[in-house]
MDAnalysis code that builds the backbone (N, CA, C; Angstrom):
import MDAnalysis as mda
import numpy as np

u = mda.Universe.empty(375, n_residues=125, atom_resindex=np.repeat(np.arange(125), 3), trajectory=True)
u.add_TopologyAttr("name", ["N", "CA", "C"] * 125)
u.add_TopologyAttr("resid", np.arange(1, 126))
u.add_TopologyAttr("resname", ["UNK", "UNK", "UNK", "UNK", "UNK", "UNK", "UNK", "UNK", "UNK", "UNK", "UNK", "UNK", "UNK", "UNK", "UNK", "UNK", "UNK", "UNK", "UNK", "UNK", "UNK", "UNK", "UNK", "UNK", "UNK", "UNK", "UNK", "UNK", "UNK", "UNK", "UNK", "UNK", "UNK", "UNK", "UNK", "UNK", "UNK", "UNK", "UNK", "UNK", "UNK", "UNK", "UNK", "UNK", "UNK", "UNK", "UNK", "UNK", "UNK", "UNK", "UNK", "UNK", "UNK", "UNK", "UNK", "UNK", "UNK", "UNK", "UNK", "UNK", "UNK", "UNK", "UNK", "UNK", "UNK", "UNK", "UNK", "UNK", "UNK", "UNK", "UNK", "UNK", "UNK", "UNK", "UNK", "UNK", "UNK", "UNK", "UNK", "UNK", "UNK", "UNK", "UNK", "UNK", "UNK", "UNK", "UNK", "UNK", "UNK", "UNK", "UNK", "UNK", "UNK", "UNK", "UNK", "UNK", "UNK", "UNK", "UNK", "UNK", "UNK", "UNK", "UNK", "UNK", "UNK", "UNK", "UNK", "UNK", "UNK", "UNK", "UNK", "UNK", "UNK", "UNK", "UNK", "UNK", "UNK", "UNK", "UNK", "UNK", "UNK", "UNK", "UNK", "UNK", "UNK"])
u.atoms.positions = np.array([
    [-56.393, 8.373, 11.427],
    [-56.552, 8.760, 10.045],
    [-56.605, 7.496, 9.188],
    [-57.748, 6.910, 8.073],
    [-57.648, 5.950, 7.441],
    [-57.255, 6.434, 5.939],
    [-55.979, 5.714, 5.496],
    [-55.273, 5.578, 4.652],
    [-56.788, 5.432, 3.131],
    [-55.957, 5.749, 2.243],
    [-57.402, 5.761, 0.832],
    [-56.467, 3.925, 0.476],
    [-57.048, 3.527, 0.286],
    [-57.497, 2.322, -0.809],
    [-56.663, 2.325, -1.414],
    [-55.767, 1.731, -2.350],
    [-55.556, 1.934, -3.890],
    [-56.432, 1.372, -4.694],
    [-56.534, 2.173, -5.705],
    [-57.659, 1.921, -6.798],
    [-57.353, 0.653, -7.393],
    [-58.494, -0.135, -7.941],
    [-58.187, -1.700, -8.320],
    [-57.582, -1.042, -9.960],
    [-58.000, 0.203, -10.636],
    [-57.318, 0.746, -11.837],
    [-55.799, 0.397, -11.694],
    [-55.282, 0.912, -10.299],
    [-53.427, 1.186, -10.468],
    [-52.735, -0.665, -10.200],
    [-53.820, -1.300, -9.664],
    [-53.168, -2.411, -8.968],
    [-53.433, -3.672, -10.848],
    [-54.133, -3.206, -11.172],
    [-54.412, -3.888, -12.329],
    [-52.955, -3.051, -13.418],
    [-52.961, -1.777, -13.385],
    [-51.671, -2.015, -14.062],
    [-50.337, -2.153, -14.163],
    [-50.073, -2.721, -12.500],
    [-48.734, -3.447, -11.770],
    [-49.139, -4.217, -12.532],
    [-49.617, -5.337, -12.215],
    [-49.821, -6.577, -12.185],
    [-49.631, -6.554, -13.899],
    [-50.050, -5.975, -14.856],
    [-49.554, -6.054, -16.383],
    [-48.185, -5.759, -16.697],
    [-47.284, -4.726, -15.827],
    [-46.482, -4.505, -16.155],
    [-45.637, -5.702, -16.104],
    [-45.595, -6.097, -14.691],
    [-45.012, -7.446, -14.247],
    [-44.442, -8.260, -15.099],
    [-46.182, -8.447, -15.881],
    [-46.188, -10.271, -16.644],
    [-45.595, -9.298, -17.615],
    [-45.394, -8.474, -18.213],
    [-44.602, -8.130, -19.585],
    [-43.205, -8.070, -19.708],
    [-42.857, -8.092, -18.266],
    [-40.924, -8.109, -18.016],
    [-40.535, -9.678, -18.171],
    [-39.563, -9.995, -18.441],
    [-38.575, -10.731, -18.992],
    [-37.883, -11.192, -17.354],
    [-37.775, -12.206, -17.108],
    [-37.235, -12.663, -15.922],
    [-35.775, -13.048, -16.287],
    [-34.690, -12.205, -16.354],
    [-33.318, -12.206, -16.526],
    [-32.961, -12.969, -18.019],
    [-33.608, -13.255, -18.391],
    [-33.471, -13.915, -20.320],
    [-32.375, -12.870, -20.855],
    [-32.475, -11.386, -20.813],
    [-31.856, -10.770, -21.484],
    [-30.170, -10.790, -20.789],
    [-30.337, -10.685, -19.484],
    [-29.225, -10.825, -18.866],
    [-28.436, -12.177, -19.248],
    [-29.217, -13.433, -19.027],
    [-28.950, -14.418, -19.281],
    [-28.200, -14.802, -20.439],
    [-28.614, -14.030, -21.744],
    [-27.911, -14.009, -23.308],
    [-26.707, -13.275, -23.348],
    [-26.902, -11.801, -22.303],
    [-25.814, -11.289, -22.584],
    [-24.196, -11.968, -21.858],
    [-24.910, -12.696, -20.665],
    [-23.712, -13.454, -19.788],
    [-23.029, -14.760, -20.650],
    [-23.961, -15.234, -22.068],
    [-23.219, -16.557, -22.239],
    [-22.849, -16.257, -23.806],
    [-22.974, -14.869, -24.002],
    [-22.242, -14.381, -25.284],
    [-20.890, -13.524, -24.665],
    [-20.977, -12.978, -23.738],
    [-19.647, -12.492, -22.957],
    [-18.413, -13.704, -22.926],
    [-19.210, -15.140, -22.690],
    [-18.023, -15.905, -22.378],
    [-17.796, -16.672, -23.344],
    [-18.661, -16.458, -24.326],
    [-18.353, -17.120, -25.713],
    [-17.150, -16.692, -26.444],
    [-17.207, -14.624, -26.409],
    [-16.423, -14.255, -26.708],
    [-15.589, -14.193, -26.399],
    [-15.351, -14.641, -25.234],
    [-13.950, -14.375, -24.059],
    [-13.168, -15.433, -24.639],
    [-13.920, -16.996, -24.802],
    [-13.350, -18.070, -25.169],
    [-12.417, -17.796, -26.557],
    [-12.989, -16.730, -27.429],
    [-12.904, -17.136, -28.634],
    [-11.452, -16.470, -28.896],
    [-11.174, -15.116, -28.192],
    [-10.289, -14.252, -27.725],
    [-8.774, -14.391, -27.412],
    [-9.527, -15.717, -25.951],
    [-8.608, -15.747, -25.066],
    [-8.227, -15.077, -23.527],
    [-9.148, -13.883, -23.724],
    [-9.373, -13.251, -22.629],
    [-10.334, -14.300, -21.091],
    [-10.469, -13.626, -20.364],
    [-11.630, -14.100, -19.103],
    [-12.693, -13.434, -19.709],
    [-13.279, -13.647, -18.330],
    [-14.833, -13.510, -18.658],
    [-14.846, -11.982, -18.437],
    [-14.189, -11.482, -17.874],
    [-14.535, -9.994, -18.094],
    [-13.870, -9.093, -18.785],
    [-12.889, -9.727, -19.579],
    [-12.550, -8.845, -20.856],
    [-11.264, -8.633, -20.548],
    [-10.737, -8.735, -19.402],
    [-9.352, -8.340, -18.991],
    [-8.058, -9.180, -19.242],
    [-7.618, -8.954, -20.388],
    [-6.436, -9.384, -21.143],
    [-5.037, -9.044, -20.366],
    [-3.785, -8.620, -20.994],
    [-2.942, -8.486, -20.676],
    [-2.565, -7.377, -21.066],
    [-3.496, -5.972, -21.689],
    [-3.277, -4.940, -22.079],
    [-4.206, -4.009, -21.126],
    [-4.734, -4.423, -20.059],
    [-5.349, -3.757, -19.460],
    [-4.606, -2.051, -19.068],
    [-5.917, -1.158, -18.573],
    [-5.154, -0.039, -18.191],
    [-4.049, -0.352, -17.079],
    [-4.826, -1.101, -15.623],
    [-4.399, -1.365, -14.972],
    [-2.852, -2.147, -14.800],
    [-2.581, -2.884, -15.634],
    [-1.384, -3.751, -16.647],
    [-0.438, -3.043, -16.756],
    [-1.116, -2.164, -17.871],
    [-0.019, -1.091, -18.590],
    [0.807, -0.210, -17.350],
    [-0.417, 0.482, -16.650],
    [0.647, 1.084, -15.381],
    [1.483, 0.682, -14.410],
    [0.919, -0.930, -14.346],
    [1.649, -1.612, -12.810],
    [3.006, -1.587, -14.348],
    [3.243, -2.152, -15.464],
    [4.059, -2.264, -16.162],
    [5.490, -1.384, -16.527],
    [5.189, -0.254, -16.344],
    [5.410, 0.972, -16.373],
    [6.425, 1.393, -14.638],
    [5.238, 1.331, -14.149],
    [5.671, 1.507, -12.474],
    [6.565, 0.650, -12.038],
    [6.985, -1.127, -12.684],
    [7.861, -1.716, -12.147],
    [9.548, -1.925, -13.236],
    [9.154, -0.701, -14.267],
    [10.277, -0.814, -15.007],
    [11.376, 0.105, -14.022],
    [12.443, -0.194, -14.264],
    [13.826, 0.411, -13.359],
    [13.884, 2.021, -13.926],
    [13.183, 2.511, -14.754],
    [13.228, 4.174, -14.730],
    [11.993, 4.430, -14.093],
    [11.077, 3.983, -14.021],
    [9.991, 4.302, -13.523],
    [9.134, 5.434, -14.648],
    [8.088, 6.124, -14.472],
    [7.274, 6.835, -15.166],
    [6.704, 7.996, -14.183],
    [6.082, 8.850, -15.181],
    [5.666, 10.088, -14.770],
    [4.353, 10.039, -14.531],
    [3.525, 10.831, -13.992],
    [1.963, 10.835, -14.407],
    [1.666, 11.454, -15.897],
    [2.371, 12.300, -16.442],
    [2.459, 12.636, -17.575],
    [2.176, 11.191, -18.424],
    [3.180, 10.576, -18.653],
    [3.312, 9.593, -19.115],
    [1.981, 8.110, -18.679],
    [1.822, 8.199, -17.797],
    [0.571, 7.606, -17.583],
    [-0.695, 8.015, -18.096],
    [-1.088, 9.346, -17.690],
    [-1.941, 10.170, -18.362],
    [-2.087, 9.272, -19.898],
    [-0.845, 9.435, -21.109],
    [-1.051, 9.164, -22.122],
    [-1.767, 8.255, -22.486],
    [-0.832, 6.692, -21.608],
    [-1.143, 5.899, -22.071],
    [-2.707, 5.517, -21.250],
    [-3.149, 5.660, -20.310],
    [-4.618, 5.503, -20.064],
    [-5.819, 5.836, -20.659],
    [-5.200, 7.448, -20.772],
    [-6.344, 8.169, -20.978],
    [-7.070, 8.961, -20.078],
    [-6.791, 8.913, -18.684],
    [-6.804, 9.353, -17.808],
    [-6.547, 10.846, -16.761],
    [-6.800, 11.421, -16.285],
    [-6.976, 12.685, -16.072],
    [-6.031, 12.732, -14.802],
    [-5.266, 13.255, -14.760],
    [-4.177, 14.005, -13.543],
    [-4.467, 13.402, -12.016],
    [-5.937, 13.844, -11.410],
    [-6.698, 13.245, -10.582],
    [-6.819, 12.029, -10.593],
    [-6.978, 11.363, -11.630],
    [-8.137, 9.506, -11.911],
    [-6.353, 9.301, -11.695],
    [-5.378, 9.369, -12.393],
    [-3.722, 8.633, -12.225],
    [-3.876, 8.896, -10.636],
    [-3.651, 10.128, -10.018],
    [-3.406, 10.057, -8.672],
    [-4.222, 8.978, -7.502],
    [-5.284, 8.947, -7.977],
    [-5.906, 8.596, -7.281],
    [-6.265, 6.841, -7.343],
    [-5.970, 6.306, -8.371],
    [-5.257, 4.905, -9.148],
    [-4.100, 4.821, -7.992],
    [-3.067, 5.266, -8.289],
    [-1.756, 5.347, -7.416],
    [-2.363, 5.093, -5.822],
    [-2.970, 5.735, -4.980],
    [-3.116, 5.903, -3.421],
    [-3.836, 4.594, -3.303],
    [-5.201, 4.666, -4.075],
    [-6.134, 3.608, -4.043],
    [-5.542, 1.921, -4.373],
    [-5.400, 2.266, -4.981],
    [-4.970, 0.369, -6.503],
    [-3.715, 0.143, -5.619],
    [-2.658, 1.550, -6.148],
    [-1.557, 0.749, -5.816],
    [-1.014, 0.425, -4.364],
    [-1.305, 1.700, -3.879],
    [-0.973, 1.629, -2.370],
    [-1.585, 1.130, -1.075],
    [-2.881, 1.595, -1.391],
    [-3.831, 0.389, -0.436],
    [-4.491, -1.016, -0.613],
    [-4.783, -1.135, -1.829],
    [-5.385, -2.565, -2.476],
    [-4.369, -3.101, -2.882],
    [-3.586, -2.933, -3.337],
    [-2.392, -3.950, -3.524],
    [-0.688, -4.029, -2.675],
    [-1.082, -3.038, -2.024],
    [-0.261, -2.873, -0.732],
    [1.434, -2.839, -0.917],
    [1.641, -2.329, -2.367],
    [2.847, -2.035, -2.868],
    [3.293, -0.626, -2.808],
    [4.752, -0.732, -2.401],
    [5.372, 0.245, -2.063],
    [5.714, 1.143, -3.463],
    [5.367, 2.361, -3.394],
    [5.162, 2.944, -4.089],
    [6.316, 4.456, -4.050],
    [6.759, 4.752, -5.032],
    [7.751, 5.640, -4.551],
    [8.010, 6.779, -5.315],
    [7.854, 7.879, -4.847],
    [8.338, 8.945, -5.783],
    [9.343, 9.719, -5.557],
    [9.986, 10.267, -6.666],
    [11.557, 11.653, -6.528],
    [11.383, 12.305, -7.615],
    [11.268, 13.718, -7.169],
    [11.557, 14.904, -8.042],
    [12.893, 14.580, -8.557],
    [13.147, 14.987, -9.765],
    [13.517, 14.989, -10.472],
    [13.652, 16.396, -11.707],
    [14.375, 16.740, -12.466],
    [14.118, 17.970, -13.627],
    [12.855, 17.916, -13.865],
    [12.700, 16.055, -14.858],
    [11.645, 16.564, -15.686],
    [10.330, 16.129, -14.884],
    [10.395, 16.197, -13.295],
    [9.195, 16.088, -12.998],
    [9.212, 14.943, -11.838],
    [7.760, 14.578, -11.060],
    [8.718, 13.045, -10.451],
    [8.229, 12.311, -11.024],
    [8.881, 11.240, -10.375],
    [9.340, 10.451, -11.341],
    [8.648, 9.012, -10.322],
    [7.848, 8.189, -10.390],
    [6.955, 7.361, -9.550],
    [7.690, 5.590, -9.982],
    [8.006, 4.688, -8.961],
    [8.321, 3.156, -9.181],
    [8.177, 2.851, -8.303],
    [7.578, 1.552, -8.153],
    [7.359, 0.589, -7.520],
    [8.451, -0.346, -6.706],
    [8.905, 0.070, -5.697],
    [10.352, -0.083, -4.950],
    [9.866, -1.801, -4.801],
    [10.661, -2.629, -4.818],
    [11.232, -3.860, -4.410],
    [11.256, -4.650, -3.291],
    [10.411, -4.657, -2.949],
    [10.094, -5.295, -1.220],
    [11.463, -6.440, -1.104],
    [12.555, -6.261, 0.208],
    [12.961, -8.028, 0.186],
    [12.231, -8.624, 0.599],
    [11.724, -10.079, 0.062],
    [11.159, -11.312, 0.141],
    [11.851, -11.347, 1.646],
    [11.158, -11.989, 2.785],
    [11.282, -12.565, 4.250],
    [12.350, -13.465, 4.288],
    [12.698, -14.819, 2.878],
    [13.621, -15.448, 2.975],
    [15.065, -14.535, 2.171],
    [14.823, -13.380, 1.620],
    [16.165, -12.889, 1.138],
    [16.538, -12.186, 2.108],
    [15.379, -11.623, 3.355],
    [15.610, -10.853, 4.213],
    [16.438, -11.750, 5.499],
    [16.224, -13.253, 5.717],
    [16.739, -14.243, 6.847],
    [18.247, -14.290, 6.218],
    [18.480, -14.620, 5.076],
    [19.558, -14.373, 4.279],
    [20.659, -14.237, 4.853],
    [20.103, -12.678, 4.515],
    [20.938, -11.329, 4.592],
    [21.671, -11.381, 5.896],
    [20.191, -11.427, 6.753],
    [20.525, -11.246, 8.417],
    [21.812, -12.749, 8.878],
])
C-alpha cells in the first residue's frame, strides 16, 4: 500500500508556524523575574519561605500537643484526603519520620515522635 504524500500546502504551514514561535524568550523572562523577586523578598527561587503549607504542618506536628487533621485542614486549606495523604506520602515515606497517632475525646490527635539520635542511643546503652 503506498502512503499519500503530504501536500506541500500543510508542510508550508509547519514550517510558518515554527518561525513564529519564540525559542524559550518567554520562559527565559519569566525565570529571571522569579529570581529577581525572590532576591527582593528573601525567599528562594521558588517562592518557598518559612510559611510554607508544608512548614506550617511539619510545625504543628512537632509541637508536644500535636494537632488534629481538623486543625490542619484549617490552616492549609486542604481537604480531609489531600491532609491524609500529605501525612503517608511527605511525612512518612519522603521524609521518613515517625509519625504517630492516639484517639483521644476530641479526636486523634497526630505528632511527630522523637527518634533517639544513634549517639543518645550508644549513651544510653
Amino acid at each position: 500500500m503506498i502512503k499519500p504524500a503530504i501536500s506541500p500546502r500543510h508542510s508550508a504551514k509547519r514550517k510558518s508556524k515554527l518561525k513564529h514561535r519564540k525559542s524559550g524568550d518567554r520562559f527565559a523572562r519569566k525565570a529571571s523575574f522569579r529570581t529577581a523577586s525572590a532576591r527582593s523578598t528573601g525567599t528562594s527561587a521558588k517562592g518557598h519561605g518559612s510559611k510554607t503549607k508544608k512548614s506550617q504542618v511539619l510545625a504543628m506536628l512537632c509541637s508536644s500537643s500535636g494537632t488534629t487533621i481538623d486543625a490542619m485542614m484549617q490552616v492549609t486549606g486542604w481537604q480531609q484526603h489531600s491532609v491524609r495523604g500529605f501525612l503517608a506520602a511527605v511525612i512518612r515515606k519522603k521524609l521518613n519520620l515517625d509519625l504517630r497517632s492516639e484517639p483521644t475525646d476530641k479526636g486523634r490527635i497526630y505528632r511527630i515522635h522523637q527518634r533517639a539520635s544513634a549517639a543518645n542511643a550508644k549513651a544510653a546503652a
